[in-house]
N, C-alpha and C positions, 0 to 999 in steps of 0.2 A: 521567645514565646514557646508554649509548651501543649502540645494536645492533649487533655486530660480525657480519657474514656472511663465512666461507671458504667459497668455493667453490671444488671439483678434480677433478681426474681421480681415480677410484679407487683406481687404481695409486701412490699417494702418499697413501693415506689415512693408513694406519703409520706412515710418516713424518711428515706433522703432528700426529698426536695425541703423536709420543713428543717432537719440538720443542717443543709447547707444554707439555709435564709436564716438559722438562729446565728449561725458562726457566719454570717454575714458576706458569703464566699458566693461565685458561679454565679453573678448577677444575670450570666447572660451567655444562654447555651442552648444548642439543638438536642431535641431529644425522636430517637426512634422507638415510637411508645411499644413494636410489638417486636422482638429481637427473639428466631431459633435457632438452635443451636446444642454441640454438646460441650458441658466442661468435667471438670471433676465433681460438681455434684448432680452428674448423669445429664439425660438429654432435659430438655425442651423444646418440645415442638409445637406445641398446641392442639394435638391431636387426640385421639379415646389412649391411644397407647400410653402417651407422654403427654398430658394435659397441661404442662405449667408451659409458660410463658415469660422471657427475661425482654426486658427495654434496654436500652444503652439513649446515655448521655453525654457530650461532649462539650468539653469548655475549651477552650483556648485562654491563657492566662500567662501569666507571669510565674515564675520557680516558686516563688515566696508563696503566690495563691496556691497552687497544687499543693504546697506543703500542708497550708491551713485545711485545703478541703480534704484531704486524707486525714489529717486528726480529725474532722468534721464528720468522717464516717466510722471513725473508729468504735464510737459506741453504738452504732448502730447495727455494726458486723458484730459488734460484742453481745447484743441482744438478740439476733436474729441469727446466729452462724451458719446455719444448716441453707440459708439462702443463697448462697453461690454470689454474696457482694464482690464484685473485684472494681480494682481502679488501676489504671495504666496512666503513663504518661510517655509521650514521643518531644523529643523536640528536635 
């Protein structure tokens, strides 16, 4: 088994949840709808300074699902780049 984290900007949450229900992945995951932080595309905090906001979502799955849900995001990091998408996997 493998822990898959997304992490994003907000403003793209919609959009990953409906890529990974079209590619048919991440049936079934916890999400922390309001996630601060800094990464390489600057902070988030939620605040007047740094207003934006990222969520994180976590699947547990199998090697082969992580595979699919990373293709699953691919076009959507492809459309939105400046969003700070990333995906991790621990196993």
């Amino acid at each position: 088994m493998i822990r898959v984290e997304i992490i994003a900007n907000r403003s793209v949450e919609d959009n990953i949840t409906e890529a990974l229900k079209a590619a048919d992945v991440a049936k079934f995951w916890t999400k922390a709808p309001v996630v601060h932080g800094v990464g390489a595309k600057g902070p988030r905090m939620g605040d007047s300074v740094w207003p934006e906001e990222n969520f994180m979502m976590v699947v547990w799955c199998e090697e082969d699902e992580a595979r699919r849900i990373k293709k699953a995001l691919e076009p959507v990091k492809a459309q939105y780049p400046n969003e700070g998408i990333k995906m991790f996997g621990i196993d």
